[in-house]
C-alpha positions as CSV (number, residue, x, y, z in Angstrom):
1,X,90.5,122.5,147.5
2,X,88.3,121.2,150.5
3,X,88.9,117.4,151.1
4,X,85.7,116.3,150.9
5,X,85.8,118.1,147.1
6,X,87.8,115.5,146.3
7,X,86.7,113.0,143.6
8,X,88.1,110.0,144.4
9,X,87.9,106.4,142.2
10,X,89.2,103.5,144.8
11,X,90.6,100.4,142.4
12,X,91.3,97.0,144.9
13,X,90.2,93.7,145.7
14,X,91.7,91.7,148.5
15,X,90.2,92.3,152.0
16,X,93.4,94.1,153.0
17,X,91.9,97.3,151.3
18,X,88.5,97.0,152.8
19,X,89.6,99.3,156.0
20,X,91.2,102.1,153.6
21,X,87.8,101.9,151.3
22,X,85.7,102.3,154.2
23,X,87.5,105.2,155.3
24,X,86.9,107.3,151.6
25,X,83.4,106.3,151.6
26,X,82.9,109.4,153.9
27,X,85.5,111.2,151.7
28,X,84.0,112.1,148.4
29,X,84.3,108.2,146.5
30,X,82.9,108.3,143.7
31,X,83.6,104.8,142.4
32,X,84.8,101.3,143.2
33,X,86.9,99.1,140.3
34,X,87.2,95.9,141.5
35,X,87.7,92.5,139.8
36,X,85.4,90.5,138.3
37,X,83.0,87.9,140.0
38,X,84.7,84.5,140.4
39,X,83.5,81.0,140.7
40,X,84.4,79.8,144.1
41,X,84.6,76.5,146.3
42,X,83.5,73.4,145.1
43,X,80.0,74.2,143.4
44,X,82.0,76.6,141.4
45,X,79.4,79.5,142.5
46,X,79.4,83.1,141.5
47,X,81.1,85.2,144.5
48,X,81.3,88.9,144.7
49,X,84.7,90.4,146.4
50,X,84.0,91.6,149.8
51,X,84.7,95.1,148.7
52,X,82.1,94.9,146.1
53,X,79.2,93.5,148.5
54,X,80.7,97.0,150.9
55,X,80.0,99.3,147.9
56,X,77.0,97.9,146.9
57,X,75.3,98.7,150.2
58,X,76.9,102.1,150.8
59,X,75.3,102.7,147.2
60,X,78.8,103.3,145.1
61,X,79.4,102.8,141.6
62,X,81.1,99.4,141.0
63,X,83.0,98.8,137.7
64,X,84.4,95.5,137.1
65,X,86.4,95.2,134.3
66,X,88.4,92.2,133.0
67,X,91.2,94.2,131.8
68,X,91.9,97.8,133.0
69,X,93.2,98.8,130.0
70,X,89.9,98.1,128.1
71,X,89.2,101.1,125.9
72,X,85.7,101.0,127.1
73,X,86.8,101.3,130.9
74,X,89.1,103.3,130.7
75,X,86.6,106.2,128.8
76,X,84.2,105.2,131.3
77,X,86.7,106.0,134.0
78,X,87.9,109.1,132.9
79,X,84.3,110.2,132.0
80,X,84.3,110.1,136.2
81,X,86.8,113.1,136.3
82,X,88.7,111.6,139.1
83,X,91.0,113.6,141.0
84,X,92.6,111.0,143.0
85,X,92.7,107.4,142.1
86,X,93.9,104.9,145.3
87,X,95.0,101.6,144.4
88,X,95.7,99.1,147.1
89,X,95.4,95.2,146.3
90,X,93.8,95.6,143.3
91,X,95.5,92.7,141.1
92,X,96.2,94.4,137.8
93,X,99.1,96.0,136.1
94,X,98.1,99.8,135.3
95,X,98.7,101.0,132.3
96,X,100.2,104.9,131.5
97,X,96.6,105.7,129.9
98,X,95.0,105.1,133.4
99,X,98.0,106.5,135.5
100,X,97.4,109.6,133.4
101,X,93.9,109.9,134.2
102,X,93.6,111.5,137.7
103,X,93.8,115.5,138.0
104,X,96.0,115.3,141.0
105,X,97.9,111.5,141.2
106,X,97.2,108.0,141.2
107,X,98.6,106.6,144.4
108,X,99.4,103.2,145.7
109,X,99.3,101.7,149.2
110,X,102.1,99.0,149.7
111,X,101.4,96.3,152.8
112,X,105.8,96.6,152.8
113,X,108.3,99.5,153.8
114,X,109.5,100.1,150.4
115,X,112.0,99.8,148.5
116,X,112.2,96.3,150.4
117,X,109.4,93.4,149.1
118,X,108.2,94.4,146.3
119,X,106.3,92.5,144.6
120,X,102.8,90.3,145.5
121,X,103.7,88.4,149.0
122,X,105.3,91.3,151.2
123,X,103.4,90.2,154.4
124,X,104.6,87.0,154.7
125,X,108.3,87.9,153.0
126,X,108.6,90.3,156.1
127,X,108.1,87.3,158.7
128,X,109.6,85.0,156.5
129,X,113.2,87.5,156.6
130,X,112.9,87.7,160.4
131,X,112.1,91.3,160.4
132,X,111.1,93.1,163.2
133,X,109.2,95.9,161.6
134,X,107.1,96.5,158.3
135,X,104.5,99.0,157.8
136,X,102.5,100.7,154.7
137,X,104.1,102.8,152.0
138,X,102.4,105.4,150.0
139,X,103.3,105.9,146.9
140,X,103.0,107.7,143.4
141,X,102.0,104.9,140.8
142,X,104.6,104.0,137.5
143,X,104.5,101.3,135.5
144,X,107.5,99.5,136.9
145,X,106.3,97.0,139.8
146,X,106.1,99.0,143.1
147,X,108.7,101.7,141.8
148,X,107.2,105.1,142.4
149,X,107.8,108.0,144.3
150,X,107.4,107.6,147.8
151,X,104.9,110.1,149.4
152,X,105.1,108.6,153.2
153,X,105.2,105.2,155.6
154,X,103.7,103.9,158.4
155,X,105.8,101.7,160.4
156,X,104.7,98.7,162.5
157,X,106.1,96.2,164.6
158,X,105.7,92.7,163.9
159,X,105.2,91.0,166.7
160,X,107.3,87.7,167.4
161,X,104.8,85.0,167.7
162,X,102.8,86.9,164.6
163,X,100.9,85.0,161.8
164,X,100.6,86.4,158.2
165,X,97.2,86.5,158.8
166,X,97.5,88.6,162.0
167,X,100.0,91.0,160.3
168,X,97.6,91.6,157.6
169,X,94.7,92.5,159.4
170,X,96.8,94.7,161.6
171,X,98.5,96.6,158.4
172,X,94.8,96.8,156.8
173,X,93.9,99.1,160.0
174,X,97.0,101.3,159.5
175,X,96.0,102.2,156.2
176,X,93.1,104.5,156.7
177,X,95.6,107.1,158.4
178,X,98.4,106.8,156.2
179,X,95.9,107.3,153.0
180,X,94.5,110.3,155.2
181,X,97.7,112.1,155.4
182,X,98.7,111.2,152.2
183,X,95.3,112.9,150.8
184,X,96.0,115.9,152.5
185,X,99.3,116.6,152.0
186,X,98.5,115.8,147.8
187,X,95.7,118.4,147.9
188,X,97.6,120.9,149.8
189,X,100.4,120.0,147.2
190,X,102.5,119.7,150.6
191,X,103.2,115.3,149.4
192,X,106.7,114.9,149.0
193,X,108.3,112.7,146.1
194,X,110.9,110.2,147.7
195,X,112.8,108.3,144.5
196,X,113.5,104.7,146.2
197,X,117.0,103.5,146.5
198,X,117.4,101.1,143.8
199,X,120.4,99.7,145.5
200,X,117.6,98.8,148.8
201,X,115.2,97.2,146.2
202,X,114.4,93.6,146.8
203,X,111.6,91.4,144.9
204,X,109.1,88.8,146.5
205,X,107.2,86.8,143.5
206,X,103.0,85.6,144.5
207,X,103.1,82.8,146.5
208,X,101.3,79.1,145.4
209,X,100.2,76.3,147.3
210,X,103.8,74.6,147.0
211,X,106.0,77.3,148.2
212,X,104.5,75.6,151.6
213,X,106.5,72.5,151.7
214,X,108.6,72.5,154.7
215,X,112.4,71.6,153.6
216,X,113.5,70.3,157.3
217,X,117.1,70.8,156.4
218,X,116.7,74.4,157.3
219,X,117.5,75.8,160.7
220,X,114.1,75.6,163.3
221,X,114.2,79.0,164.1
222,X,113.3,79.3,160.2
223,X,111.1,77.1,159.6
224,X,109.1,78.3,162.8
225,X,109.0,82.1,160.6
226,X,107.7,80.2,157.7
227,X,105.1,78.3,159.3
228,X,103.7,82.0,160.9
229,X,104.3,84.0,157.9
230,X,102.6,81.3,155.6
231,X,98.8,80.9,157.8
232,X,96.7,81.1,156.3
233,X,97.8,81.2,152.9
234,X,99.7,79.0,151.4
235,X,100.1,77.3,154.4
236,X,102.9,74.8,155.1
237,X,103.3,71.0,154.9
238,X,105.4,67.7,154.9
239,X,104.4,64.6,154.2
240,X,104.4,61.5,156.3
241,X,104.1,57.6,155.8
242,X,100.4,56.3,157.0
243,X,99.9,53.0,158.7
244,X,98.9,51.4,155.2
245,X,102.7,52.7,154.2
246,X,101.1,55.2,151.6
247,X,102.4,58.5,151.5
248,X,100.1,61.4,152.5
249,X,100.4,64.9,153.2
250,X,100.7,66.9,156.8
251,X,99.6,70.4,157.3
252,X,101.8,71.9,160.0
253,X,100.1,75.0,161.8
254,X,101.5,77.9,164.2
255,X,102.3,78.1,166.8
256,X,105.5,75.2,167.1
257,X,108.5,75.6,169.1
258,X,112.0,76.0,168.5
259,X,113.6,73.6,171.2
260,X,117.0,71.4,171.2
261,X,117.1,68.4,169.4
262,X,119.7,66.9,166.9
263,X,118.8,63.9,164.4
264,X,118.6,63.7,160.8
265,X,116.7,66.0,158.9
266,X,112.6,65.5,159.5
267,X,113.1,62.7,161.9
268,X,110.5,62.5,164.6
269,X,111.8,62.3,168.1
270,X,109.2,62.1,171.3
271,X,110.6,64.1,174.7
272,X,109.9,62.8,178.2
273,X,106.4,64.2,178.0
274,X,105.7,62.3,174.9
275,X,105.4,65.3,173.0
276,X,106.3,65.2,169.6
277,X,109.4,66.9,167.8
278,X,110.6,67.1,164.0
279,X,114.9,67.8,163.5
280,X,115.6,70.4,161.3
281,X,118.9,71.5,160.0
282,X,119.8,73.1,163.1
283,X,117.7,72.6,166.7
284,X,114.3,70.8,166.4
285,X,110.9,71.9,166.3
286,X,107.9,71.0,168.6
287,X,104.4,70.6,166.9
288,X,101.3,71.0,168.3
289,X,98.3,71.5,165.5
290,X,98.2,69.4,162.3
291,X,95.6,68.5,159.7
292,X,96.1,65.4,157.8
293,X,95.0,65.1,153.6
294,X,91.2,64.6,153.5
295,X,91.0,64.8,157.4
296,X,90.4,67.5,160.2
297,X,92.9,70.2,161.8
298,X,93.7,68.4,165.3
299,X,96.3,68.5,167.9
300,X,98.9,66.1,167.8
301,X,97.6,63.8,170.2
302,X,94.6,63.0,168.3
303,X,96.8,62.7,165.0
304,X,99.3,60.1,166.6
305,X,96.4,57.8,168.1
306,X,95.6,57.2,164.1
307,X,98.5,57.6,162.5
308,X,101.3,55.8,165.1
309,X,104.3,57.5,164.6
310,X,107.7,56.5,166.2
311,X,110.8,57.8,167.0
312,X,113.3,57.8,164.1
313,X,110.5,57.9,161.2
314,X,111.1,60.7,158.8
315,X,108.8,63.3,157.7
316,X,109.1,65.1,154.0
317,X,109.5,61.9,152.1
318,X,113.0,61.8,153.4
């Protein structure tokens, strides 16, 4: 079977598949399942997944069902004959009657080096754990979360000053070759089926807006890993007594510094420079960028003219 004979059916959603669906629109795609339309921002508006807007100018079929294990879909998917179906951030659990579908497989692409972080937030679990590498895992879809056969990785480096958001951009651009291979070595019937070691498996649930708080009783060095793992999303924050003594919340951003410094937890010290530093658990941490509740992101500077903090007061409510 000639590559481009494939018939391929792409299901995902989040930006991090937009490189990978790209790649098979020149590789016999013959559909895009996406999620639905959601309302967005503050007006609530109608707002298409990127990958949907991509599909809909390169002329693809877009299905967008609210359950993938609709009847309706899934007869509508199979009527498509699909060869190959690629999953990679689609936001759905599968179920058999769709895994079953596919001539050839149904693969997954994993933004982690399974078996370690399955599960939704594996970029930012990989920063977050002081790893030095992570990469994209190919795999045969199962029910069970993230569980299947391994067909092959692509490793990566993270790099140490690294943001979530870098890392996922960079990971997105390594999954075009990795699905490449993996295609050729399924229709050669060359893939290999690598069972994960249970004993290596490790879980890392979807992240909310509150996993952000910054618990200053933790060593610097990682709460500097969170505060990179977690920008863009969910971000991380303390909170910090205003000049009308009302308690409001601080966004802290990368990059901050891991320096010497002892004090109680979350108490603000200034160095010789005047530069501001919050004690941790263990060494201290310099911060640079912040964003107030209901203001702008600014430098510290800017934020202390406002908001005059001294040394000894505590952030985190402490």
């Amino acid at each position: 079977m000639a590559e481009e004979s494939l018939r391929i059916v792409f299901m995902g959603t989040g930006d991090i598949a937009i490189p990978a669906f790209s790649f098979l629109l020149k590789k016999g795609l013959v559909a895009l399942v996406t999620q639905p339309d959601k309302p967005v921002g503050r007006k609530q508006e109608l707002t298409s997944p990127q990958i949907k807007n991509l599909a809909d100018r390169n002329e693809v079929l877009v299905l967008q069902p609210e359950k993938a294990g609709n009847q309706e879909f899934l007869a509508e998917l199979a009527a498509l004959e699909p060869d190959v179906i690629v999953v990679m951030a689609y936001g759905q659990i599968l179920s058999q009657q769709l895994l079953d579908i596919p001539t050839i497989a149904c693969i997954n692409l994993h933004a982690s080096l399974l078996p370690k972080f399955r599960g939704a937030a594996c970029i930012q679990a990989a920063i977050d754990a002081g790893d030095t590498e992570t990469g994209i895992t190919v795999m045969h879809v199962v029910k069970a979360l993230d569980a299947g056969d391994i067909i092959l990785k692509r490793e990566l480096s993270i790099g140490e000053q690294e943001t979530g958001g870098e890392l996922h951009d960079r990971l997105a651009e390594v999954a075009p070759d990795a699905l490449r291979e993996a295609l050729e070595k399924l229709q050669n019937g060359q893939a290999r089926r690598t069972p994960q070691n249970e004993a290596e498996v490790s879980y890392i649930s979807k992240l909310m807006r509150e996993d952000g708080e910054i618990d200053w009783s933790h060593p610097a060095t990682a709460i500097e890993r969170r505060i990179r793992a977690y920008d863009p999303w969910p971000g991380t924050y303390t909170s910090f007594t205003d000049k009308k003594n009302r308690l409001r919340r601080l966004k802290i951003f990368p990059q901050v510094t891991v320096v010497d410094g002892s004090g109680k937890s979350g108490e603000v010290l200034f160095d010789a420079e005047g530069e501001m530093m919050v004690c941790c658990g263990r060494g201290a941490l310099k911060i640079k960028n912040v964003q107030p509740d209901g203001s702008r992101r600014m430098n510290v500077i800017e934020f202390l003219k406002g908001n005059p903090l001294k040394d000894g007061d505590l952030l985190g409510g402490a």
